[in-house]
N, CA, C and O of each residue as an XYZ file, in Angstrom:
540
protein
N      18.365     22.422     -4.374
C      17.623     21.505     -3.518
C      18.228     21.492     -2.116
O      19.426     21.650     -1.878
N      17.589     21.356     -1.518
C      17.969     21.318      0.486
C      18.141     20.119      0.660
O      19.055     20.038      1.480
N      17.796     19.088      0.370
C      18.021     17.308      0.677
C      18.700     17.109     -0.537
O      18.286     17.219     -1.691
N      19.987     16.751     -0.033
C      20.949     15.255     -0.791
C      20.945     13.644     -0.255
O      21.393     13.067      0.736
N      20.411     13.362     -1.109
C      19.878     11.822     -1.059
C      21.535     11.353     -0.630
O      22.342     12.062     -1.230
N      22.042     10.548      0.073
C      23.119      9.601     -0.084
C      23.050      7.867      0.097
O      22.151      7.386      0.787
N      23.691      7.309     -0.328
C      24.113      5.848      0.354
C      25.468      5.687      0.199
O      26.191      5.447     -0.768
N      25.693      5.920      1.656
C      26.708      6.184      2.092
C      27.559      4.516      1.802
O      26.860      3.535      2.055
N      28.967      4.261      1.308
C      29.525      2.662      0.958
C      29.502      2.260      3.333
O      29.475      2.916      4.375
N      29.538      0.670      2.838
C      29.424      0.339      4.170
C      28.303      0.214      3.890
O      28.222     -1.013      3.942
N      27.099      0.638      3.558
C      25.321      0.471      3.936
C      25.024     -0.170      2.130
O      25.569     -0.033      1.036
N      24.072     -0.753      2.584
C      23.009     -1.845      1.307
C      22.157     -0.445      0.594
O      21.614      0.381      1.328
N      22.140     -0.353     -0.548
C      21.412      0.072     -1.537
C      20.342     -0.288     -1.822
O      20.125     -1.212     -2.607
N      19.395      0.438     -1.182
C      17.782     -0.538     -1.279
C      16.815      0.431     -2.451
O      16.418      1.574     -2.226
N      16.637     -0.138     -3.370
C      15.728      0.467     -4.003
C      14.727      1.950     -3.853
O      14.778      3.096     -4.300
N      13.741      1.090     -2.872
C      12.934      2.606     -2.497
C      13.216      3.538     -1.722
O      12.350      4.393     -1.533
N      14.575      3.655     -1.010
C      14.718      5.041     -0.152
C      16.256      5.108     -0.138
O      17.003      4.255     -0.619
N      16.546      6.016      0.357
C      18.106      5.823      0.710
C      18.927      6.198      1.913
O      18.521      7.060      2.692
N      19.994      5.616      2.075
C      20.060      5.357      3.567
C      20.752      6.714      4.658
O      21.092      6.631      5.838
N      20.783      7.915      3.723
C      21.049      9.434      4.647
C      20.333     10.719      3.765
O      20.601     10.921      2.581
N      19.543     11.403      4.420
C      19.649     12.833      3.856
C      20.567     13.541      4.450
O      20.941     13.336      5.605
N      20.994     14.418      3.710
C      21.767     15.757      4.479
C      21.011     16.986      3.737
O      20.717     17.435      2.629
N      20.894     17.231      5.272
C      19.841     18.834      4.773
C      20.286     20.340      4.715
O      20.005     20.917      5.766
N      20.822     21.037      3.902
C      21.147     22.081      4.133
C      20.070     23.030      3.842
O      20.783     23.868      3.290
N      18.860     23.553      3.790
C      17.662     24.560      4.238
C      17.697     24.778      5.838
O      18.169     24.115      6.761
N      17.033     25.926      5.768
C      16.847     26.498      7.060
C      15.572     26.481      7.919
O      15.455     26.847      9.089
N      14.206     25.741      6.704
C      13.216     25.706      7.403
C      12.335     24.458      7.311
O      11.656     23.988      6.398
N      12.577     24.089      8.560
C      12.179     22.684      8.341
C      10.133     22.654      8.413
O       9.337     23.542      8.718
N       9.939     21.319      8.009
C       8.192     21.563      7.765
C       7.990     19.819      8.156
O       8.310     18.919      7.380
N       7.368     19.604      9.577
C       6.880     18.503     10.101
C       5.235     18.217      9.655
O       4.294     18.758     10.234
N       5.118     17.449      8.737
C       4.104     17.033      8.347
C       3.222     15.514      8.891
O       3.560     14.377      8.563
N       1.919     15.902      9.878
C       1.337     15.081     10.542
C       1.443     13.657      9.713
O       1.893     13.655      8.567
N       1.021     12.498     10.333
C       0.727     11.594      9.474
C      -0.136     12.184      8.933
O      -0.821     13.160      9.238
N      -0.026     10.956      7.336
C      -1.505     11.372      6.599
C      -1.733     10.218      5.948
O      -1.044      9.346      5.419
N      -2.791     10.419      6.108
C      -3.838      8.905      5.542
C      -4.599      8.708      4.533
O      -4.828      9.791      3.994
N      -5.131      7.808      3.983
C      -5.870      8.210      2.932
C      -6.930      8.980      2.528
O      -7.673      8.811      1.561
N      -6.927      9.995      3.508
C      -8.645     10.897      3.146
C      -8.240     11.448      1.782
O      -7.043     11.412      1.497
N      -9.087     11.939      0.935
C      -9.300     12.994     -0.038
C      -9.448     14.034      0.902
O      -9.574     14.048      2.126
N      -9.370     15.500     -0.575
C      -9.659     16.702      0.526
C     -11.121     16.968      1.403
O     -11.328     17.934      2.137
N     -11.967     15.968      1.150
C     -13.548     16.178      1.620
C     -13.391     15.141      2.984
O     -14.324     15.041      3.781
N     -11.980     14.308      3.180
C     -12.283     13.592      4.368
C     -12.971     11.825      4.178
O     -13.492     11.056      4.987
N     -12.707     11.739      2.972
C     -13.237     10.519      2.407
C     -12.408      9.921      2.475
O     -11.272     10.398      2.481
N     -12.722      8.305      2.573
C     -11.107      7.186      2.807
C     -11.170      7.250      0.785
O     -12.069      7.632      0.036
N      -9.792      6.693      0.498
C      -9.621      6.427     -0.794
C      -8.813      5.324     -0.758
O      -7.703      5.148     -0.256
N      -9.610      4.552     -1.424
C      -9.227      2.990     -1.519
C      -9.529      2.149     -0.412
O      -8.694      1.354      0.018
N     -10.897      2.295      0.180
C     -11.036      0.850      1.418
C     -10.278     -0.186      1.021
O      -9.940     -0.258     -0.161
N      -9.895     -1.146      1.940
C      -8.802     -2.580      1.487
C      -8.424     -2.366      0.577
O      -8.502     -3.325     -0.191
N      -7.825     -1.176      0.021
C      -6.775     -1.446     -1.175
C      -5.314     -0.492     -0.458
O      -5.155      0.717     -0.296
N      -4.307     -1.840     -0.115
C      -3.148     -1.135      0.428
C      -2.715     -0.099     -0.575
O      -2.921      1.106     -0.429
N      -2.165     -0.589     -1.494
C      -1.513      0.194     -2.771
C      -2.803      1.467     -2.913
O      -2.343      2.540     -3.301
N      -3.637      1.465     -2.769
C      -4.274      3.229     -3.347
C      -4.281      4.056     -2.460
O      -4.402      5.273     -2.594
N      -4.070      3.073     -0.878
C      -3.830      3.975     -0.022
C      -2.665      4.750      0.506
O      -2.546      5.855      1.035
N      -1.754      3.674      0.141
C      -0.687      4.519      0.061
C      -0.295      5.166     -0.855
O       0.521      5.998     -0.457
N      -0.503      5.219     -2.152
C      -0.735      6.523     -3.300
C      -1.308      7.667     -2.296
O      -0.735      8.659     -1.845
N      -2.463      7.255     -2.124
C      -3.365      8.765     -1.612
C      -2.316      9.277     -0.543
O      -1.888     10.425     -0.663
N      -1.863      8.435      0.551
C      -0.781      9.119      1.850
C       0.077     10.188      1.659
O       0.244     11.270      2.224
N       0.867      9.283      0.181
C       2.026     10.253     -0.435
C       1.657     11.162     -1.147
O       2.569     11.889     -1.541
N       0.554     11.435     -1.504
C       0.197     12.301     -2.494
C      -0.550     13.746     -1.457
O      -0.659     14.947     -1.704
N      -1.009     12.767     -0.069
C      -0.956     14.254      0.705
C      -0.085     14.598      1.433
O      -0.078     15.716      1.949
N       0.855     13.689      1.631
C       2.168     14.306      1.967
C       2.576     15.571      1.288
O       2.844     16.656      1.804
N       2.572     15.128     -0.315
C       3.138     16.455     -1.306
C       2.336     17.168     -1.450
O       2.642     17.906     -2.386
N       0.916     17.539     -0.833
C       0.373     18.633     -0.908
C       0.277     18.937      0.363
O      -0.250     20.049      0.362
N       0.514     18.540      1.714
C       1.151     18.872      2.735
C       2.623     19.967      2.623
O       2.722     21.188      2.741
N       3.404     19.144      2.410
C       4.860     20.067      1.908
C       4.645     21.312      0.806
O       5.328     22.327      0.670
N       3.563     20.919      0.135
C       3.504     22.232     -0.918
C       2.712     23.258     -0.451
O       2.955     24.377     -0.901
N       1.924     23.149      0.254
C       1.330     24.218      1.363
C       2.450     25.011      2.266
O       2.408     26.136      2.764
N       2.904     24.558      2.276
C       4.410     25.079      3.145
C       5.399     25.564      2.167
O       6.380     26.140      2.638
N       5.305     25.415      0.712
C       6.459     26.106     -0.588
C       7.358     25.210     -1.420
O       8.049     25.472     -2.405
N       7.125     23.879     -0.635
C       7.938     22.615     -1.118
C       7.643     21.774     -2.007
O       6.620     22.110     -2.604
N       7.929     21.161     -2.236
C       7.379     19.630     -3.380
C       7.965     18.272     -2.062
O       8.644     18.399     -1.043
N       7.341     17.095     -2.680
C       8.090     15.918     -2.485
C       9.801     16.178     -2.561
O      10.488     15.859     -1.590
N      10.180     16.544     -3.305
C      11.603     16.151     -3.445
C      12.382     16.787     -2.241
O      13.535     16.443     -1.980
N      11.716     17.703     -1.541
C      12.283     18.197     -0.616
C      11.933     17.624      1.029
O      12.017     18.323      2.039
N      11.542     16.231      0.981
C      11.069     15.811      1.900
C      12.422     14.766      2.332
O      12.848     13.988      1.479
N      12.994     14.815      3.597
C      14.115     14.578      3.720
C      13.788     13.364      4.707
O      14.857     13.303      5.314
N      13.079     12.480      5.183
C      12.336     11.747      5.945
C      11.111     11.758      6.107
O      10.416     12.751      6.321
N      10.599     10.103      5.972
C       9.602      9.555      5.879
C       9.017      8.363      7.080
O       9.680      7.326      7.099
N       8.153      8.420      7.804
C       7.776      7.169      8.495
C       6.582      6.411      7.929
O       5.394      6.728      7.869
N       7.147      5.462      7.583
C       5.255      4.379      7.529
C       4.694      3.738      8.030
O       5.249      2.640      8.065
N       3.789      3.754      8.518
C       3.230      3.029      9.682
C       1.742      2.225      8.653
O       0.784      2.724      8.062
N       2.169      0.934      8.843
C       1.015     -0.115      7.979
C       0.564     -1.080      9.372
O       1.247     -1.476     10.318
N      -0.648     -1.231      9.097
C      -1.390     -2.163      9.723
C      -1.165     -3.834      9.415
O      -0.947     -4.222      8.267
N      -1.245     -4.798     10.603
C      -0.826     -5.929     10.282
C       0.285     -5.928      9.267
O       0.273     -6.562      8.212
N       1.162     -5.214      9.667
C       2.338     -5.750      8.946
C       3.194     -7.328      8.431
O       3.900     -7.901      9.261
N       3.058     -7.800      7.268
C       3.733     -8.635      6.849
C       4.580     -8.755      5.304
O       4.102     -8.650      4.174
N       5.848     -8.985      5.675
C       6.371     -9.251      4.212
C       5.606     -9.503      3.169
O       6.255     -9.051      2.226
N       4.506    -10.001      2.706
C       3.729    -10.485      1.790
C       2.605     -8.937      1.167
O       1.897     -8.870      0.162
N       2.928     -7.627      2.529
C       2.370     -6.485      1.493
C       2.993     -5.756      0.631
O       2.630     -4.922     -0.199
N       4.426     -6.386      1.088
C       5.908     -5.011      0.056
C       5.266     -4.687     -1.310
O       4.875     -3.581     -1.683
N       5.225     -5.955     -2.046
C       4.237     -5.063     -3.265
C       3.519     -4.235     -3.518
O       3.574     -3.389     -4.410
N       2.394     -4.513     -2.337
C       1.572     -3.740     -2.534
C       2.127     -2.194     -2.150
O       1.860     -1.189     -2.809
N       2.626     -2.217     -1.420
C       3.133     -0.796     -0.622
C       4.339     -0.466     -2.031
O       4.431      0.734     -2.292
N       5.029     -1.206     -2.716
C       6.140     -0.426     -3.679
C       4.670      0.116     -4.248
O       4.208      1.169     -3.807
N       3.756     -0.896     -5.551
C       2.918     -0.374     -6.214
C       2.250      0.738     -5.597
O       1.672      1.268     -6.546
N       1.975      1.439     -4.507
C       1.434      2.568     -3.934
C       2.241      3.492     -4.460
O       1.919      4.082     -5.491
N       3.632      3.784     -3.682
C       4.737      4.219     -3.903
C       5.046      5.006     -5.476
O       4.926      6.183     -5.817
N       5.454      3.883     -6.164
C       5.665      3.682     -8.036
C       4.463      4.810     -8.149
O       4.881      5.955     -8.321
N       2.853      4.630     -8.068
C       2.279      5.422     -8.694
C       2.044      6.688     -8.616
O       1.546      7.454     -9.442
N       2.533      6.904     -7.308
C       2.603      8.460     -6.091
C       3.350      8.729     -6.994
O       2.893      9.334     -7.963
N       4.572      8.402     -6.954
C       6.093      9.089     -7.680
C       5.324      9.340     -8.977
O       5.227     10.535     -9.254
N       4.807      8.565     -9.759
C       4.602      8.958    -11.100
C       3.709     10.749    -11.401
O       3.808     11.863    -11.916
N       2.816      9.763    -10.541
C       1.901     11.183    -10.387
C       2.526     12.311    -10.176
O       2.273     13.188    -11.002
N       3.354     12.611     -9.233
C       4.348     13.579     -8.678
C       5.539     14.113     -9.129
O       6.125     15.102     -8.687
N       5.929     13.212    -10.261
C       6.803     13.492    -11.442
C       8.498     13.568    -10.645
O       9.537     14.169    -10.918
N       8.039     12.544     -9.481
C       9.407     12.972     -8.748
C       9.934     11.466     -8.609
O       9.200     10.481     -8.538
N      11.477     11.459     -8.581
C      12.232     10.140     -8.419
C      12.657      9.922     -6.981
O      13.285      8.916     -6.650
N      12.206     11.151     -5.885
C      12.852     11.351     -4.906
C      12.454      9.900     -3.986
O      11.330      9.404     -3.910
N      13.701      9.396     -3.332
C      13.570      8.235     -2.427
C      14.078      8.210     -1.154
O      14.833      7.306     -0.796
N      13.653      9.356     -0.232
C      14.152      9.541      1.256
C      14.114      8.835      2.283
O      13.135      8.183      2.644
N      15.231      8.904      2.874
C      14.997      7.809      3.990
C      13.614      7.603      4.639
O      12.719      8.423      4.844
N      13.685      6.269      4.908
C      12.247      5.603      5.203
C      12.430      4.694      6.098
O      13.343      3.868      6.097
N      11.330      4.839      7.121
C      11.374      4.059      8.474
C      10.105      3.562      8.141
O       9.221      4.341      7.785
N       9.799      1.606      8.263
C       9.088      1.227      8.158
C       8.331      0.043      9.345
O       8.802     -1.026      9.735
N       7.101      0.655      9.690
C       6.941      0.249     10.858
C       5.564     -0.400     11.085
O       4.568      0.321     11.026
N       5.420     -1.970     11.390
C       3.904     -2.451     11.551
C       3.035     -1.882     12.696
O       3.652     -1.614     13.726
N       2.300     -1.757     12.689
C       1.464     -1.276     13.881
C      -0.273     -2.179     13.869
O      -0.566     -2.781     12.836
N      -0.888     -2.181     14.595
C      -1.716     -3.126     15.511
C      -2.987     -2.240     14.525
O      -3.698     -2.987     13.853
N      -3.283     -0.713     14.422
C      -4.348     -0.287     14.260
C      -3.730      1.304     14.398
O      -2.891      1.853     15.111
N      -4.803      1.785     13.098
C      -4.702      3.053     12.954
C      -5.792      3.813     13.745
O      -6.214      2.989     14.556
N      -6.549      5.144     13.931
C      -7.213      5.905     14.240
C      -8.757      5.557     13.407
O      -9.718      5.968     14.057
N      -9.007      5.087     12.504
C      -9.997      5.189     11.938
C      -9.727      3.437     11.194
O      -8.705      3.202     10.549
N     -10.823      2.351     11.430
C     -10.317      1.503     11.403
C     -10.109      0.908      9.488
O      -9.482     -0.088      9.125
N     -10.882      1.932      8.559
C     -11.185      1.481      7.078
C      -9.797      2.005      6.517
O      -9.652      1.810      5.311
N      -8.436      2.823      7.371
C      -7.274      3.533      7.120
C      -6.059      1.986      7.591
O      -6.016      1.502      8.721
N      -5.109      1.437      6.249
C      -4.217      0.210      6.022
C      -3.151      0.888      6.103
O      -2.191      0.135      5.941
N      -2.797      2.100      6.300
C      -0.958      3.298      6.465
C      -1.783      4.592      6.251
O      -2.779      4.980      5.639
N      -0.601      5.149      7.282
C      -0.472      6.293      7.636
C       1.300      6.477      7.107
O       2.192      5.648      7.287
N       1.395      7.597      6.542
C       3.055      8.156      6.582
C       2.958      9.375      6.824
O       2.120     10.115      6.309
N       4.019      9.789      7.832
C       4.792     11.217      8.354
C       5.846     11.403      7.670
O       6.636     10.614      7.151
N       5.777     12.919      7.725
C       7.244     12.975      6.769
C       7.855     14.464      7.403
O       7.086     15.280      7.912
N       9.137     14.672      7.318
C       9.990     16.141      7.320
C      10.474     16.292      6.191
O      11.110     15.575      5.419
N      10.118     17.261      6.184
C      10.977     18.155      4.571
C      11.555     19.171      5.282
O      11.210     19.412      6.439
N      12.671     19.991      4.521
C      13.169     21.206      4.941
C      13.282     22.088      3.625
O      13.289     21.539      2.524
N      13.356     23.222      3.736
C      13.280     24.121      2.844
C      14.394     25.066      2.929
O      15.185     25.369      3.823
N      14.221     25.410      1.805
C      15.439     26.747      1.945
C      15.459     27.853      2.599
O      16.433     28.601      2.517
């Protein structure tokens, strides 16, 4: 694997991500945000945070796998949610939880989490970007 997850002592142990990758691959793969379209361009899940962020992560990993990778090799993550408030964390883990399941992966890379005002298309509740690197 090219990404080693760490939490480094000194830093809090947070459940869903962890607080350093170190990347040793040589080819890194910048993956646009991605939102909830299906492959036809369809939203998946209007007002449902949690399916939309399933669908994000799930084209993340077929983002990275177009490029030779899986999820697990994704060494940073940004999320960008609309009206951000403490009261969606659930919903956004439950997104999360079911991506991973689907994806058969435990991987939890650092994650930058960020409210924002409005996405590009207004029926889209997160967008996530991600870098992976490869071998």
């Amino acid at each position: 694997m090219p990404v080693t997850l760490l939490n480094p002592e000194g830093l809090p142990e947070i459940d869903v991500y962890h607080q350093t990758a170190v990347a040793s691959g040589t080819r890194l793969i910048f993956v646009a945000g991605q939102v909830s379209w299906d492959a036809e361009g369809t939203t998946v899940g209007a007002g449902d945070l949690a399916a939309q962020v399933e669908q994000c992560y799930l084209n993340v990993a077929t983002a990275v796998a177009g490029a030779g990778g899986s999820f697990d090799d994704v060494a940073k993550l940004t999320v960008h949610v609309v009206d951000w408030t403490p009261d969606k964390m659930p919903a956004l883990l439950d997104g999360i939880s079911r991506a991973k399941a689907k994806l058969g992966t435990t991987a939890t890379p650092p994650a930058t989490l960020l409210g924002v005002a409005a996405l590009s298309v207004p029926d889209h509740l997160v967008e996530v970007e991600a870098t992976a690197i490869l071998p």
